[in-house]
N, CA, C and O atoms as CSV, one atom per row, in Angstrom:
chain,resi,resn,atom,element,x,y,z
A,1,UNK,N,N,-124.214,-129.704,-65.706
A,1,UNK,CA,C,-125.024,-129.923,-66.876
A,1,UNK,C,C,-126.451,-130.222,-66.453
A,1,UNK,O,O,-126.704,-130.468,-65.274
A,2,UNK,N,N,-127.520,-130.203,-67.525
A,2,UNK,CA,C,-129.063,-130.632,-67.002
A,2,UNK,C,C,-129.240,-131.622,-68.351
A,2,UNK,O,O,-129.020,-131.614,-69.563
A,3,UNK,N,N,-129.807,-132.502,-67.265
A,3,UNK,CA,C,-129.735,-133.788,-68.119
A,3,UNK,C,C,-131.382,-133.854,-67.754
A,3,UNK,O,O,-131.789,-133.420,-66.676
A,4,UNK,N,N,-132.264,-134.424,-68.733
A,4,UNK,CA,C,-133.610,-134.104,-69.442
A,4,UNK,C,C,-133.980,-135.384,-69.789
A,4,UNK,O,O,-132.989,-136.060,-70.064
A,5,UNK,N,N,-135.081,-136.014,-69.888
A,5,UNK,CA,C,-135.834,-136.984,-70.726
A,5,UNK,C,C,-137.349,-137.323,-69.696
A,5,UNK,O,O,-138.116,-136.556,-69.113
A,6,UNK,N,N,-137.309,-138.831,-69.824
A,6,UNK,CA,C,-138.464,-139.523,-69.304
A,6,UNK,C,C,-137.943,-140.688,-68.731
A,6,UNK,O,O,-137.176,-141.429,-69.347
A,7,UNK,N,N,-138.362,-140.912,-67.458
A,7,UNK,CA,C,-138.059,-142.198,-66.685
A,7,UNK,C,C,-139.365,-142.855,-66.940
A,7,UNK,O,O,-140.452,-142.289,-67.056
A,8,UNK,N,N,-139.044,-144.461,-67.031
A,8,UNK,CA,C,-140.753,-145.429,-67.003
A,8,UNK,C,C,-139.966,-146.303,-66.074
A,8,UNK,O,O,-138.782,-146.496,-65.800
A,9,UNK,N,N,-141.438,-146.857,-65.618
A,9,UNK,CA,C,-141.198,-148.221,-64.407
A,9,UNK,C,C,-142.393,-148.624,-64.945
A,9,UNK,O,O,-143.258,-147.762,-64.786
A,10,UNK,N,N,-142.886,-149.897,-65.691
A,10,UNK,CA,C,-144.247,-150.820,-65.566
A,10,UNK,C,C,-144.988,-149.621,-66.310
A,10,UNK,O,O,-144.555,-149.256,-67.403
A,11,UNK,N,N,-146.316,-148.878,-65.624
A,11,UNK,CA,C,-147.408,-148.390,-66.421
A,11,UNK,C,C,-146.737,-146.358,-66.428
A,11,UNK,O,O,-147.054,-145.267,-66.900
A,12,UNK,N,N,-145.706,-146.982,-65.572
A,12,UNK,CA,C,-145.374,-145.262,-64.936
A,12,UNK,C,C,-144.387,-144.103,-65.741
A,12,UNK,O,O,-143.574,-144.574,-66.537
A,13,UNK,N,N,-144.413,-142.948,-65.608
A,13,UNK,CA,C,-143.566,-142.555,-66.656
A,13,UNK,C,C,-143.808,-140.975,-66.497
A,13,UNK,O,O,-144.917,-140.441,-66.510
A,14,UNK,N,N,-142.283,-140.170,-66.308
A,14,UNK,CA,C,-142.284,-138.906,-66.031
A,14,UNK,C,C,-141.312,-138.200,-66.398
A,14,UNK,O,O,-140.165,-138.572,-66.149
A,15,UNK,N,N,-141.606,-136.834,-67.182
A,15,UNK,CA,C,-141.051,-135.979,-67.889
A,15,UNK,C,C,-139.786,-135.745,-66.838
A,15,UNK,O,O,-139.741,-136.874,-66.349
A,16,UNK,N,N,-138.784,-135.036,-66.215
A,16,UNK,CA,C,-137.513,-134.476,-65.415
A,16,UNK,C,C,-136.575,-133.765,-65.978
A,16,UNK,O,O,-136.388,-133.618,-67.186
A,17,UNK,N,N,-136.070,-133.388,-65.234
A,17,UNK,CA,C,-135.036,-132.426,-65.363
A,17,UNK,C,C,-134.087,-132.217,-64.169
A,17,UNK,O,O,-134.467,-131.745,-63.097
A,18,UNK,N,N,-133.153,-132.502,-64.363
A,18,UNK,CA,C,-132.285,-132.415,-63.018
A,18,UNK,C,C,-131.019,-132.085,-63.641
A,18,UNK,O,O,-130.598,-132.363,-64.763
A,19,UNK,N,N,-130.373,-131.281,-62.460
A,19,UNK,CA,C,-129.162,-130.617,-63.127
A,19,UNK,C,C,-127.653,-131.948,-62.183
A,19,UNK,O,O,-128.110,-132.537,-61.203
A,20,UNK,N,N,-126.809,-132.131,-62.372
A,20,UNK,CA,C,-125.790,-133.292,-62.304
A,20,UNK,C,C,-124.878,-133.597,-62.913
A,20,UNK,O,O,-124.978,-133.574,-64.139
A,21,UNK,N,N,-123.721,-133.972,-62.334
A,21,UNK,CA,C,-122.389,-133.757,-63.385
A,21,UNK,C,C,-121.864,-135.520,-63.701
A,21,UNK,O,O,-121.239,-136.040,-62.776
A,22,UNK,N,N,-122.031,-136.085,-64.530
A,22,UNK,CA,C,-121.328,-137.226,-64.535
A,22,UNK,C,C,-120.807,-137.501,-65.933
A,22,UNK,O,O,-121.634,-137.501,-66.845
A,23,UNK,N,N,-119.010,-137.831,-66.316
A,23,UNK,CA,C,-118.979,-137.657,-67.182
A,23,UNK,C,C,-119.211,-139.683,-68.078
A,23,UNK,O,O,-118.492,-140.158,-68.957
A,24,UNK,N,N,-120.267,-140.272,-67.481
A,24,UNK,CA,C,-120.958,-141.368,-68.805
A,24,UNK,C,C,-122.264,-140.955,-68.921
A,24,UNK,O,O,-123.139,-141.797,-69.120
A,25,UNK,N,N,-122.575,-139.578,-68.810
A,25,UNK,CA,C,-124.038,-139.381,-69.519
A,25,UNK,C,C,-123.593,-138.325,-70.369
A,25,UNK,O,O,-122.905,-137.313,-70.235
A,26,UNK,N,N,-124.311,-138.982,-71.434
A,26,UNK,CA,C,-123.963,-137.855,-72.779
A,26,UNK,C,C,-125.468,-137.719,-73.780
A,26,UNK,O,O,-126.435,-138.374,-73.391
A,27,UNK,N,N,-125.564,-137.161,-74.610
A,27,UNK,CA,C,-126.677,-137.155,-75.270
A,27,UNK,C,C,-126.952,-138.329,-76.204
A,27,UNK,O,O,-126.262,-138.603,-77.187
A,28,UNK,N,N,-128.158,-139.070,-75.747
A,28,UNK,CA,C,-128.858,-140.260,-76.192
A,28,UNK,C,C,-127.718,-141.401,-75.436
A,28,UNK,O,O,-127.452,-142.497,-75.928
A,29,UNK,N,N,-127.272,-140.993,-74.453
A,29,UNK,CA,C,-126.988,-142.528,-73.527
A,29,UNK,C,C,-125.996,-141.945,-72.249
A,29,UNK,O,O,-125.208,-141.050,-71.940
A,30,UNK,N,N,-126.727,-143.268,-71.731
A,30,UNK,CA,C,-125.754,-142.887,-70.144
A,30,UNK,C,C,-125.021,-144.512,-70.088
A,30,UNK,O,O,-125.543,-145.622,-69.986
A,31,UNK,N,N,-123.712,-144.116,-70.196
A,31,UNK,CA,C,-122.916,-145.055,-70.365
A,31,UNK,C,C,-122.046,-146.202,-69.077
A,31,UNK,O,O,-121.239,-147.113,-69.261
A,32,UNK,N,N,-122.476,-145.806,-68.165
A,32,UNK,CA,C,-122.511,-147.057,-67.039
A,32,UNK,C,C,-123.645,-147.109,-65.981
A,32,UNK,O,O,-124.116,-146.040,-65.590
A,33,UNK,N,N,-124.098,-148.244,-65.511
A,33,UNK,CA,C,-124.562,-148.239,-64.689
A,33,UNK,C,C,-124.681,-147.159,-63.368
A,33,UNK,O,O,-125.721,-146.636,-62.970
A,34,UNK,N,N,-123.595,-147.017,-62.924
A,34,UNK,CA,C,-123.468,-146.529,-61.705
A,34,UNK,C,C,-124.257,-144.446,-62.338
A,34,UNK,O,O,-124.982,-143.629,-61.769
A,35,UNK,N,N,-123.652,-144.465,-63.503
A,35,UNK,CA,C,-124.334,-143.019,-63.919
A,35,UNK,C,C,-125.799,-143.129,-63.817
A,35,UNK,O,O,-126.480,-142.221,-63.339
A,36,UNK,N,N,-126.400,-144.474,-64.359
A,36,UNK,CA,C,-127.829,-144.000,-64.265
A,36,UNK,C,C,-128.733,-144.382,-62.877
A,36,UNK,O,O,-129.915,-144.150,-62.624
A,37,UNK,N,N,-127.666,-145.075,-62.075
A,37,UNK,CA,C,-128.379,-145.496,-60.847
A,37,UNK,C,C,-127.919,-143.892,-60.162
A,37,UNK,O,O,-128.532,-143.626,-59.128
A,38,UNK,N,N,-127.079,-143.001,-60.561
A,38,UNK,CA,C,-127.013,-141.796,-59.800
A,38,UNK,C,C,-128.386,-140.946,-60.373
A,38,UNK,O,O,-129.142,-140.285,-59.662
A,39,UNK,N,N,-128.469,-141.087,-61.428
A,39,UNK,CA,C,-129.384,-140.180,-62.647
A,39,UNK,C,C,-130.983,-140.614,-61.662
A,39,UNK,O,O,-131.752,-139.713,-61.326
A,40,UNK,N,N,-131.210,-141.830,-61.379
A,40,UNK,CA,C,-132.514,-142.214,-60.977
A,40,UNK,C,C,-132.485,-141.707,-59.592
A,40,UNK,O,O,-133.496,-141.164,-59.147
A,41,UNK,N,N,-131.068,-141.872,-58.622
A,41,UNK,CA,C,-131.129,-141.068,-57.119
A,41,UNK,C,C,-131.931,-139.619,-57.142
A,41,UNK,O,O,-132.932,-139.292,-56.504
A,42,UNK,N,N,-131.075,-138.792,-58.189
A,42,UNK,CA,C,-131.315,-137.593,-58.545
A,42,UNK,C,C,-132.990,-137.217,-58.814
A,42,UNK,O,O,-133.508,-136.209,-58.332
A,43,UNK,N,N,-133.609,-138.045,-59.526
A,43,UNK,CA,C,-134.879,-137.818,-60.281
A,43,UNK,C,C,-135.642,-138.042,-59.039
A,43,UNK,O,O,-136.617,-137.320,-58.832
A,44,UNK,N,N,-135.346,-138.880,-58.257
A,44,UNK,CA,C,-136.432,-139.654,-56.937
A,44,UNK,C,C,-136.025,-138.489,-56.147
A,44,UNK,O,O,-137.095,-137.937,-55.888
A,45,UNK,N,N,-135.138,-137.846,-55.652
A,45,UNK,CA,C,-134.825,-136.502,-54.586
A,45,UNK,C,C,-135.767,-135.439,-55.323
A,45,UNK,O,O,-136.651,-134.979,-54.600
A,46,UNK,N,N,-135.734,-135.039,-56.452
A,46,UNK,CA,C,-136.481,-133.605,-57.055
A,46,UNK,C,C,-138.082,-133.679,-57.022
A,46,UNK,O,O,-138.976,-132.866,-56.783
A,47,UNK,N,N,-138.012,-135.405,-57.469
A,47,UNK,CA,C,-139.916,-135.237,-57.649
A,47,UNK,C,C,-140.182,-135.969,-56.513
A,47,UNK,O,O,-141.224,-136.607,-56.663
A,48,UNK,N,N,-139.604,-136.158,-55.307
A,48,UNK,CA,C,-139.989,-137.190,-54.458
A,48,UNK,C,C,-141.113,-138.692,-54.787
A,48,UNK,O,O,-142.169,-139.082,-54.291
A,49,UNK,N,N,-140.521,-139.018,-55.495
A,49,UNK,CA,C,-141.022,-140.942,-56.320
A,49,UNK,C,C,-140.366,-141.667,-55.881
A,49,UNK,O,O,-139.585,-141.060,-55.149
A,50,UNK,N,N,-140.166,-142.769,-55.872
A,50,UNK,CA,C,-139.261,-144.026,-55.763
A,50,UNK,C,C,-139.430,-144.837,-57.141
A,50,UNK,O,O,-140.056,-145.893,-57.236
A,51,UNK,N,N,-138.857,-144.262,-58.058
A,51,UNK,CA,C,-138.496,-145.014,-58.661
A,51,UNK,C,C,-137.259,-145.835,-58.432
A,51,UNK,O,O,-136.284,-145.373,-57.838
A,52,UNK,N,N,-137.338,-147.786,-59.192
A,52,UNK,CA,C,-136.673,-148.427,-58.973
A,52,UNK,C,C,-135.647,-147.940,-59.551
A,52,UNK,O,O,-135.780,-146.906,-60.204
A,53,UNK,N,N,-134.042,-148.749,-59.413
A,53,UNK,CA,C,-133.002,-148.744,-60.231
A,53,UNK,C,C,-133.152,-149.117,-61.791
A,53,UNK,O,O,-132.625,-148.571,-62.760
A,54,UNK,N,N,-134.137,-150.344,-61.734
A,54,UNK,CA,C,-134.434,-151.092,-63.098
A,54,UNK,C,C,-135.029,-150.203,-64.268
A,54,UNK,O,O,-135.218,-150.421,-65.465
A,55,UNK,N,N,-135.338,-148.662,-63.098
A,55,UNK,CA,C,-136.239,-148.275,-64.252
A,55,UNK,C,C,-135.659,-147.817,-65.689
A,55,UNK,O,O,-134.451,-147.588,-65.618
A,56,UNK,N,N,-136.235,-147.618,-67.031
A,56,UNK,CA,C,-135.336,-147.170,-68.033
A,56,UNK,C,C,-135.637,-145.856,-67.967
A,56,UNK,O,O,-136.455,-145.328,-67.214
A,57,UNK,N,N,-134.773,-145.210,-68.989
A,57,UNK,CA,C,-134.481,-143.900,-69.206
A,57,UNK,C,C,-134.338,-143.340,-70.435
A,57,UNK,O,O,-133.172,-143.123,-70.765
A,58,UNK,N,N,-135.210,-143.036,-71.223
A,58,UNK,CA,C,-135.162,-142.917,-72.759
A,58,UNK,C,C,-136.466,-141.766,-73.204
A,58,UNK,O,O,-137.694,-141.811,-73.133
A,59,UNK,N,N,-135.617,-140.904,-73.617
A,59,UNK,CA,C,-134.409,-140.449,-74.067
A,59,UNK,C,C,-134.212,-139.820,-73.183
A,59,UNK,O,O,-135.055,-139.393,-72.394
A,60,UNK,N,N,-132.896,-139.632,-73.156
A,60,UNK,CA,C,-131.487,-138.648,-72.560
A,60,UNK,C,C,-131.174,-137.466,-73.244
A,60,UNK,O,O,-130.375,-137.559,-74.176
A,61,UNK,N,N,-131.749,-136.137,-72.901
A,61,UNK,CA,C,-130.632,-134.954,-73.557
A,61,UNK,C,C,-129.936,-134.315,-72.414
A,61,UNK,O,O,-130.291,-134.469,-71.245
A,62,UNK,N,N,-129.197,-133.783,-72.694
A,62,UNK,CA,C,-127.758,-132.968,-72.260
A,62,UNK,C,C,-127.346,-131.758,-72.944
A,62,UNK,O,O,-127.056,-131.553,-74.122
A,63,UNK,N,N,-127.403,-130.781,-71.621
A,63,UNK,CA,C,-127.494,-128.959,-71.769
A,63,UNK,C,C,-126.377,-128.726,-70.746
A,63,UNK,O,O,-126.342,-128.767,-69.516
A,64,UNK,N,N,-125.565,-128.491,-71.608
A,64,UNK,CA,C,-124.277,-127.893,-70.581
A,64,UNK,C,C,-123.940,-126.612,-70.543
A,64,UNK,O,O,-123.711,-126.261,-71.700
A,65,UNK,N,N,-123.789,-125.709,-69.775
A,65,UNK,CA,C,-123.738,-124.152,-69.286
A,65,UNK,C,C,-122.323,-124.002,-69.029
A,65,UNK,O,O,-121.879,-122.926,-68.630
């Protein structure tokens, strides 16, 4: 699936797109922790950032092929 939105940390904040299979992300929420601490691994490998774990994630869409 490609899971879509905007990550923020403090003043920071970036459009993504990364493709990833986990089934607690669904459209408008990622439903455990461990999904969105994978979701933020994912986003920091594609755009090379470091974003923290803390960061939020809003909104969430979900495109499944």
């Amino acid at each position: 699936m490609v899971v879509s939105g905007k990550v923020h940390y403090k003043h920071h904040q970036i459009d993504f797109e990364v493709r990833m299979n986990h089934e607690d992300i669904k459209e408008g929420e990622i439903a455990s922790e461990e999904a969105k601490h994978e979701l933020i691994h994912a986003i920091n490998r594609k755009f090379r950032v470091k974003y923290p774990l803390s960061s939020t994630i809003d909104p969430v869409h979900v495109r499944t092929f």
